[in-house]
N, C-alpha and C positions, 0 to 999 in steps of 0.2 A: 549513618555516617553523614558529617555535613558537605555541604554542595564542595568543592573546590574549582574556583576560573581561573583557567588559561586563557591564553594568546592560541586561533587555531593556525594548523601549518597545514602548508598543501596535504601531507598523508592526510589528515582529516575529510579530503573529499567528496570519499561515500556516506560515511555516515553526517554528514551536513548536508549534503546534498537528498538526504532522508527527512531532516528536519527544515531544510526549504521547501519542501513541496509538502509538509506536513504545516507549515506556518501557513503557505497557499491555500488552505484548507480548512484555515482554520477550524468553523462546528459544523460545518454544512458535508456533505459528501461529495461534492466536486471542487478541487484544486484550482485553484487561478493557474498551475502549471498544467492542466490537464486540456485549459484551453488556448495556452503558446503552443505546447509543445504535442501536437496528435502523435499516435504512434501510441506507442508498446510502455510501459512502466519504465524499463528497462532503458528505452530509447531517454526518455525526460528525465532520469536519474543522470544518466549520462552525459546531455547538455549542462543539467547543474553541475555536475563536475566541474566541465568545461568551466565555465563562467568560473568561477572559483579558483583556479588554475590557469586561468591568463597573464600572460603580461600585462595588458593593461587594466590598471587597476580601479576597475567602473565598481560599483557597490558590491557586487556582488561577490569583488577579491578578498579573498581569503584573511588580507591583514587586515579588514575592516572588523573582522566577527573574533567573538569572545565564545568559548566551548566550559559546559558546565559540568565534570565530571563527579558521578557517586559511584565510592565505590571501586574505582578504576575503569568505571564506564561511561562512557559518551550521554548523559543523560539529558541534555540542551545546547540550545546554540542561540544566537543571536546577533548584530551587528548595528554597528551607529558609523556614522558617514552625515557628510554635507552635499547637497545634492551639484551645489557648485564646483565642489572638489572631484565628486565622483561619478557625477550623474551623466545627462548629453552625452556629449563626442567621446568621452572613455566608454559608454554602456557599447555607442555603435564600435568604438574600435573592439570592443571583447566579443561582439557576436562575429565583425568580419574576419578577426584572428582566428575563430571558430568554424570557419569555412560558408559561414551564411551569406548567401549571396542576393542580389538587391529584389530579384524576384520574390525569392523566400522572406525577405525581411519584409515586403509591402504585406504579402499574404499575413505573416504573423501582424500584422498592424492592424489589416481589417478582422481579423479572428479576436483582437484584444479591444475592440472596439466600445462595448459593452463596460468591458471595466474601464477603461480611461475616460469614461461617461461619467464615472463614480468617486473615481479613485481622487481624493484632492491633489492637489500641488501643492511640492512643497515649497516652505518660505525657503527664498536664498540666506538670509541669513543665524537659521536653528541646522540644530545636531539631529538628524534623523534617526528614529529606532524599527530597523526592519528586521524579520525573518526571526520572528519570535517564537519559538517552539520549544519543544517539552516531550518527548517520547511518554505515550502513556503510562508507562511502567511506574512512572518516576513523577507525578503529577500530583499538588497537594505536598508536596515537601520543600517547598520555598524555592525551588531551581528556578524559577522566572523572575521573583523576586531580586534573587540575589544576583543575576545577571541585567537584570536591568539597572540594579543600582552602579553596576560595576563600567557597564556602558554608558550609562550619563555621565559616573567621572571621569571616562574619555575626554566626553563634549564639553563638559569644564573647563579639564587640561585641556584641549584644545582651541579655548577661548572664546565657546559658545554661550551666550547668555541664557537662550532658551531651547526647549529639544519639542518634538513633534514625534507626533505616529500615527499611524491611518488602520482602522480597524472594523471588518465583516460585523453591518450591524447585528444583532443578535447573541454574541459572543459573551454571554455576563462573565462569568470566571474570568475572563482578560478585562472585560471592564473596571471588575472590580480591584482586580490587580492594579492596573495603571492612576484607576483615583486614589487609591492607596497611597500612590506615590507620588500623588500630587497633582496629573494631571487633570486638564478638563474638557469638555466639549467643545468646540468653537466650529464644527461644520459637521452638516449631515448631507450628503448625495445619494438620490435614487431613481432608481432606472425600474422600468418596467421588462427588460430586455435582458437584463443582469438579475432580477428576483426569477424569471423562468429557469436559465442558465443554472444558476448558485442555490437558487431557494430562501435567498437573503433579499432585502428588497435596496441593499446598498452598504455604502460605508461611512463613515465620519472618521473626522481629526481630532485627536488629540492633543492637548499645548499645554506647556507647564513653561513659568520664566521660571531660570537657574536663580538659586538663595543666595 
């Protein structure tokens, strides 16, 4: 059957919130959510919820992400956003919504320390593409493809000239996917502190200008 993308709605927030910490994950065995959020599987499922199901609508709300169904199944997810639109003071108003309180939010900063070492920044003025995932089941049948295309022409219609993404070095399968589609290299960060952590010795940026 072929992919079919929707718009996701809050019901979508467990099974996204399976594919956010599956995109944190990308090929390695530890989750970039595995080092926000300690605790129980169950616990870090449940913060992504959260975040997804806020008011404020920081990257991680729910109208930002496009859901790729085979089949009548949730089989990917993904999301495009401007970090000026959705990034800063909406991210912190979705975690204080969530009851995180300034203790807990310092701790989670030095616990993220490692990856914000790595992770690029984005331009203020591109379409970001985060939280790219693919349920194994369903991998190798175009569902990343077709959601990526489908999210750039968001960042089109939305009058972005070029789009960006930041990706676990190591990862070919997604590399390969993303040059496909045009993007290319323009940064690589690495940490010796984040390769113990992850097993990856860092990450790079991707950048495509819009046709």
């Amino acid at each position: 059957m072929d992919p079919t993308i929707r718009p996701a709605t809050p019901e979508d927030a467990p099974v996204v919130a399976e594919l956010m910490y599956l995109a944190g994950k990308s090929h390695v065995e530890t989750s970039i959510y595995d080092l926000m959020f300690p605790g129980s599987m169950e616990q870090r499922l449940h913060k992504l919820e959260g975040l997804f199901t806020t008011q404020a609508r920081s990257w991680y709300h729910y109208s930002h992400y496009l859901v790729c169904e085979v089949g009548g199944e949730v089989a990917g997810s993904m999301c495009g956003f401007n970090e000026l639109e959705s990034g800063g003071t909406l991210l912190r108003d979705a975690f204080i919504e969530m009851g995180t309180d300034r203790e807990e939010g310092k701790a989670m900063y030095t616990r993220m320390l490692p990856f914000h070492r790595v992770n690029p920044k984005h331009y203020e003025d591109s379409w970001v593409v985060e939280h790219v995932a693919v349920f194994p089941d369903f991998r190798g049948r175009g569902v990343a493809t077709a959601l990526l295309e489908e999210v750039l022409g968001r960042g089109r219609k939305a009058g972005y000239a070029s789009a960006e993404l930041n990706m676990l070095i190591g990862n070919t399968p997604a590399r390969r996917t993303y040059e496909k589609a045009g993007f290319v290299i323009v940064e690589e960060n690495t940490d010796g502190e984040f390769m113990r952590i992850f097993n990856s010795p860092g990450m790079v940026r991707f950048y495509m200008q819009s046709s």
